[in-house]
C-alpha positions in Angstrom: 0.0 0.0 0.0 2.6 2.4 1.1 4.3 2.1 -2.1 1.6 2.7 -4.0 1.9 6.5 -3.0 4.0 7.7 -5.8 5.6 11.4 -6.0 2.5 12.3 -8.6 0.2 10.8 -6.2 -2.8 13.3 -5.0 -1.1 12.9 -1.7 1.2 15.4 -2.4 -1.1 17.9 -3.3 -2.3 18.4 0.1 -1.6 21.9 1.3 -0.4 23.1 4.6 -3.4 24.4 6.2 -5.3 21.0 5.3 -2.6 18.9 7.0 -2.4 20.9 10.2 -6.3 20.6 10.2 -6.4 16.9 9.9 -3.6 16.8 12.2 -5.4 18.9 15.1 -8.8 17.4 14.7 -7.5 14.2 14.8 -5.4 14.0 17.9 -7.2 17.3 19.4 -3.7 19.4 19.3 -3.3 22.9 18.4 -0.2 23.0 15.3 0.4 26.3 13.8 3.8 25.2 11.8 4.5 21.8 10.1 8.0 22.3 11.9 5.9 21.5 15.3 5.7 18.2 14.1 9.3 18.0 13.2 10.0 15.3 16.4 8.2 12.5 15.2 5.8 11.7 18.7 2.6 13.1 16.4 3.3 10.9 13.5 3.9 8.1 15.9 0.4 8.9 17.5 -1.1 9.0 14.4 -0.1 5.5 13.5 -1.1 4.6 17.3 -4.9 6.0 16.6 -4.8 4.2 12.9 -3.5 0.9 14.3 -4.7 0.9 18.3 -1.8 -1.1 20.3 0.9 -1.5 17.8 3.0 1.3 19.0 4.7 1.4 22.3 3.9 4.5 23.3 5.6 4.6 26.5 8.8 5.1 24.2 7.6 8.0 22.5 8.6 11.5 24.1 6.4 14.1 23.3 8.4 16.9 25.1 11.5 16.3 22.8 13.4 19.0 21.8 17.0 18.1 21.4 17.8 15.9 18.2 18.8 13.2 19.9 15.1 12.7 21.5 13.7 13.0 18.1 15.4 10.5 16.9 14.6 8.1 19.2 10.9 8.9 18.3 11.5 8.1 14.9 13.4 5.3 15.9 10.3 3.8 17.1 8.3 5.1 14.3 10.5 2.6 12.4 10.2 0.0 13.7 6.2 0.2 13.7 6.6 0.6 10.2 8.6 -2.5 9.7 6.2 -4.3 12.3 3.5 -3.7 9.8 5.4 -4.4 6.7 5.2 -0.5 5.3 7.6 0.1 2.8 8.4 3.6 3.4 12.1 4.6 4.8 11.9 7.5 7.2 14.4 10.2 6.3 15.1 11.3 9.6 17.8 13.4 9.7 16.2 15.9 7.5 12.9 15.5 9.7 15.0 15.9 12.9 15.8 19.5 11.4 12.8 20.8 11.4 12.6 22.2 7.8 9.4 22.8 6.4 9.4 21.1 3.3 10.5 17.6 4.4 8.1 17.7 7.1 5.6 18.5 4.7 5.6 15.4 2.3 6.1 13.5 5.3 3.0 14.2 6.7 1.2 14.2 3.3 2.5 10.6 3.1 1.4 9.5 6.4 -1.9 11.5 6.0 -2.3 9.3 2.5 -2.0 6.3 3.9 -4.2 6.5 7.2 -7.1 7.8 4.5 -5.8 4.4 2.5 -6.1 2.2 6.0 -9.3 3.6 7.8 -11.2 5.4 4.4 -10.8 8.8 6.2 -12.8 8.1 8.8 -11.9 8.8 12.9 -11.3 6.4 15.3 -14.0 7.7 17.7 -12.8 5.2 20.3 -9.3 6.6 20.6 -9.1 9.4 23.2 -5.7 11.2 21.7 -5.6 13.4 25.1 -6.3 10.6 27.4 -3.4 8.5 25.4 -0.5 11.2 25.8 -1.3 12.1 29.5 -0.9 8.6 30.3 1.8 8.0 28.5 3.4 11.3 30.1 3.0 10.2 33.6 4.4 6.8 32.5 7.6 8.6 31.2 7.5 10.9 35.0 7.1 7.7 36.9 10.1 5.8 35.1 12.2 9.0 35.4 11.6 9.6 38.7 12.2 5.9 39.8 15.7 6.2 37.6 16.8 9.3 39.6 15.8 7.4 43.2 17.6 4.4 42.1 20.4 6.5 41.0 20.9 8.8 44.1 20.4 5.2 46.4 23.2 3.8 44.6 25.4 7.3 45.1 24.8 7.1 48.7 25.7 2.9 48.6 29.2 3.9 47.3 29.6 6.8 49.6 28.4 6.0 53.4 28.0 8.8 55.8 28.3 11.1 53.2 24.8 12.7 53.9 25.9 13.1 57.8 29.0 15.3 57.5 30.3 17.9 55.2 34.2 17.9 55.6 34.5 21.3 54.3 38.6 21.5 53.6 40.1 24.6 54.8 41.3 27.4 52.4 44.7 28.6 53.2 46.0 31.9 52.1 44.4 35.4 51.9 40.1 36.0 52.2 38.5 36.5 49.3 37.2 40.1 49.3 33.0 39.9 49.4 32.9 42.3 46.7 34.9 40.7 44.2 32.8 37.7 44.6 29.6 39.7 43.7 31.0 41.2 40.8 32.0 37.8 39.5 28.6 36.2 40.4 26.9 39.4 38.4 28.8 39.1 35.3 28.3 35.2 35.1 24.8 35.6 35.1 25.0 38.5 32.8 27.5 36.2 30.7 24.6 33.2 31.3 21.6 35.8 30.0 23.5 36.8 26.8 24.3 33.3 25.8 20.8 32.5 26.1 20.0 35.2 24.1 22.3 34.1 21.3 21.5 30.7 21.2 17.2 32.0 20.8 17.9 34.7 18.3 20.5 31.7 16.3 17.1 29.4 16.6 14.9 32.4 15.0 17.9 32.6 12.5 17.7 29.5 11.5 13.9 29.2 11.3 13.4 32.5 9.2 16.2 30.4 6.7 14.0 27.7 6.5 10.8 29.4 5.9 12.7 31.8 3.3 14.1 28.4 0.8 10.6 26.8 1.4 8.9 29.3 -0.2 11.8 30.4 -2.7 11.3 26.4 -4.0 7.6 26.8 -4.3 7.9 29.9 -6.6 10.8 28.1 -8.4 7.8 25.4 -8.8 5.7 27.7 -10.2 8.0 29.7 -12.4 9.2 26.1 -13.6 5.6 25.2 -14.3 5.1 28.8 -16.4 7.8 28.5 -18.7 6.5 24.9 -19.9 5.4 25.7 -23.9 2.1 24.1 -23.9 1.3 27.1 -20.8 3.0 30.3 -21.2 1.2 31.8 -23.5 -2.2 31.3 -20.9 -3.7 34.1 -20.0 -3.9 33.4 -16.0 0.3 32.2 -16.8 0.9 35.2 -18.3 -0.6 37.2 -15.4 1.4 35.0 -12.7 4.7 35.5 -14.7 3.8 39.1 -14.9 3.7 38.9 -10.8 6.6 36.6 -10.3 9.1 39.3 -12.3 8.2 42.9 -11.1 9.7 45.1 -9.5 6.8 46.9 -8.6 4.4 44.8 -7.1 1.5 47.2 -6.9 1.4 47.8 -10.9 2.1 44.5 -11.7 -0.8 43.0 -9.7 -3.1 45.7 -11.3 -1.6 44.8 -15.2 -2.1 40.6 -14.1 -5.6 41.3 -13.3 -6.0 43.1 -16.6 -4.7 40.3 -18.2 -7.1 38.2 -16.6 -10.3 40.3 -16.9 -9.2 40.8 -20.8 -9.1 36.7 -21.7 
């Protein structure tokens, strides 16, 4: 079935605003950007509503932010796929990056094929919201039970070390109070501006992405005007007329002549 959804294939028609529709009604989330879905926990509860039990979703996080986390979503998106026998290989370290087009056909894939696998039609016996809160407190619980194990065998190795603090003396001259405050200032200072790099770097990096997505669709279209048997349409005329001005004003005014004259 899956690879029966060629690149031609309808599938790929499916425009942003549809997919973030069927993607919010569906597991009741609230998507603005494909890039939200970039970690792979949605498409893995997708496949969890179209095929009830097959995923584990204990392994899925849905707070994943690093690439690392993502990956292991997909990770487990992959091997559902294989479970199932779906030919489809995940390209995840395009996914993992968040840019827009990837994500896109991805998620016009895997929108294709749950129409193929259920006819379109909701699972009204799947309770998305229900399903990640549990799974969420499933991921706390095992978390929390790590870290108690892991501060039990800390205190195992070191005996006693919870009922005295040998505090070793410090020889030589007292550090003056003031110079101690400065330094604590100016590595929170130093703390505030890296932060403030590293979110203006993300913003960077998103604006980039957004920029070449829509650069490739109006290479698409520019592409699609200069084929022979269209460009000398009216309405391909008119869009060529937009895509090459300098002056957008007049050139949307001299397009809808075109338009109105045909």
């Amino acid at each position: 079935m899956a690879s029966n959804i060629g690149m031609m294939d309808s599938a790929y028609f499916v425009g942003r605003n549809e997919l973030l529709s069927w993607i919010n009604a569906r597991l009741q989330l609230n998507l603005s950007r494909i890039e939200e879905a970039a970690s792979g926990a949605v498409q893995c509860q997708m496949m969890d509503m179209t095929y009830p039990g097959t995923v584990p979703m204990h392994k899925v996080n849905f707070d994943a932010r690093t690439e690392y986390d993502m990956i292991q979503n997909y990770k487990v998106l992959q091997d559902v796929f294989n479970k199932l026998k779906i030919d489809k290989h995940i390209e995840v370290n395009r996914l993992v990056k968040g840019r827009p087009l990837d994500n896109l056909e991805f998620l016009q894939w895997l929108k294709r094929y749950c129409d193929l696998v259920n006819g379109g039609i909701m699972n009204e016996n799947y309770n998305p919201v229900e399903r990640r809160s549990k799974v969420c407190k499933e991921r706390n619980l095992k978390t929390s039970q790590k870290n108690s194990k892991s501060l039990q065998t800390n205190n195992s190795q070191n005996p006693g070390s919870g009922d005295k603090l040998n505090i070793p003396k410090i020889s030589g001259t007292k550090q003056n109070p003031n110079a101690v405050a400065v330094e604590s200032d100016c590595s929170e200072e130093i703390q505030a501006l890296s932060n403030e790099i590293t979110e203006l770097k993300i913003s960077v990096d998103l604006l980039e992405k957004e920029r070449d997505y829509y650069f490739a669709k109006l290479r698409d279209i520019e592409i699609l005007c200069q084929a022979p048997e269209l460009e000398h349409i009216p309405m391909v005329v008119a869009v060529k007329k937009v895509l090459y001005a300098a002056d957008e004003e007049s050139a949307l005014a001299e397009a809808q002549e075109i338009v109105s004259a045909s």
